[in-house]
KETOR-750793 format. One line per field, with one value per atom (N, C-alpha, C): atom name; x, y, z. Coordinates in steps of 0.05 Angstrom, whole numbers. Example, Ala and Ser with C-alpha at 12.3 -4.5 7.8 and 13.67 -1.06 7.14 Angstrom:
<rs>
at	c(N/CA/C/N/CA/C);
X	c(264/246/264/257/273/258);
Y	c(-114/-90/-66/-45/-21/1);
Z	c(156/156/156/142/143/157);
</rs>
This chain:
<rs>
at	c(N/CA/C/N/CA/C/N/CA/C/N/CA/C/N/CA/C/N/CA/C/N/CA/C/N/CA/C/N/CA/C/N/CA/C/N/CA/C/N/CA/C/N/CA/C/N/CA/C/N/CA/C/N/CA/C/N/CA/C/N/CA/C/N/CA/C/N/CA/C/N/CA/C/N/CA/C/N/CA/C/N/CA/C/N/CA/C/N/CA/C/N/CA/C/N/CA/C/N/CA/C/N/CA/C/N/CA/C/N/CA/C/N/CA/C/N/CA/C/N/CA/C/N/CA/C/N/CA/C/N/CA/C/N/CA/C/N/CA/C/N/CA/C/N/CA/C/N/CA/C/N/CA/C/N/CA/C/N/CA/C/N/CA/C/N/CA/C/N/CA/C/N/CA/C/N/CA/C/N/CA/C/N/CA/C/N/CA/C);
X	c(1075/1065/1088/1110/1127/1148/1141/1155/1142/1114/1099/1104/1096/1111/1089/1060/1040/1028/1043/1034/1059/1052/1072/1070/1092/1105/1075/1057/1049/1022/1008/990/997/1028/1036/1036/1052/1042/1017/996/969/951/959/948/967/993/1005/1020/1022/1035/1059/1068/1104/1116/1127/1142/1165/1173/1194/1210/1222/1252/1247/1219/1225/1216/1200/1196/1232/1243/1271/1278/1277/1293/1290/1258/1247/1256/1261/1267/1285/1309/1335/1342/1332/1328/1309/1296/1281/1292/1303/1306/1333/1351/1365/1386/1412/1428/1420/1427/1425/1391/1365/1347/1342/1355/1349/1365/1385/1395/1384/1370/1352/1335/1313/1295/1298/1320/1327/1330/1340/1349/1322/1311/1282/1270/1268/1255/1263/1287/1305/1295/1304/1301/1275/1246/1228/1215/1228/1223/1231/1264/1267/1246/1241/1230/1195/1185/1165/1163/1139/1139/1127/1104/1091/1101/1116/1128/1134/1130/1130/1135);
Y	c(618/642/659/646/664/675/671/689/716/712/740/756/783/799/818/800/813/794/770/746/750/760/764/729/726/692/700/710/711/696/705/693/663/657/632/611/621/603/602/619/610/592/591/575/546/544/523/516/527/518/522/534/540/563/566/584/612/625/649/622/612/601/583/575/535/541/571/578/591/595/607/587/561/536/520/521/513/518/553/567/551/557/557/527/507/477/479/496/489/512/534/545/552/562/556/581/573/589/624/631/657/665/654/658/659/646/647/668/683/700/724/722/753/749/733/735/746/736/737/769/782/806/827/822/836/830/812/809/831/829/841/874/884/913/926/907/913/910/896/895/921/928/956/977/978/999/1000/980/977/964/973/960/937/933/895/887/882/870/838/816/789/790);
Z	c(1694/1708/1719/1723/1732/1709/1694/1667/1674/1675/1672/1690/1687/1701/1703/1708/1716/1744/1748/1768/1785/1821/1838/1850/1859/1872/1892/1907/1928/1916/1887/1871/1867/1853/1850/1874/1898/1925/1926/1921/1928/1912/1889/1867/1866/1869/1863/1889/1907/1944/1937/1910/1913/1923/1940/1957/1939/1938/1923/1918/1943/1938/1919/1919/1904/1876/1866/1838/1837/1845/1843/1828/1852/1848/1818/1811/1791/1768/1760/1748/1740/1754/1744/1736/1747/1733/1705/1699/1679/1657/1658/1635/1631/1603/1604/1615/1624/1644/1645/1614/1605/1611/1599/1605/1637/1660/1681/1696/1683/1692/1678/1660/1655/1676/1671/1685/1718/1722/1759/1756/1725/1739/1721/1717/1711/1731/1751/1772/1798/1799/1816/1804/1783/1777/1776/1770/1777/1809/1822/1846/1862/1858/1863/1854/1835/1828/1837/1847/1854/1875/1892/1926/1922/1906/1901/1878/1870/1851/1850/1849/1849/1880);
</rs>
């Protein structure tokens, strides 16, 4: 769910009790370096650019 970039962390805490930090944490243990560093920054650039954004 948090690949998508239609599911904000606030959906994910409510369905699965995981917090921003600990899908952060998840992330970056589960995928690999480069994939976790796009993702962090598609997260980041769409967050700027939008007020509800994950």
């Amino acid at each position: 769910m948090a690949l998508s970039d239609h599911v904000s962390f606030a959906d994910i805490e409510t369905e699965y009790g995981l917090s921003e930090k600990e899908v952060k944490a998840l992330m970056r243990d589960t995928l690999k370096p480069g994939s976790y560093r796009a993702w962090r920054k598609r997260v980041r650039t769409f967050g700027d650019r939008r007020e509800h954004y994950k």
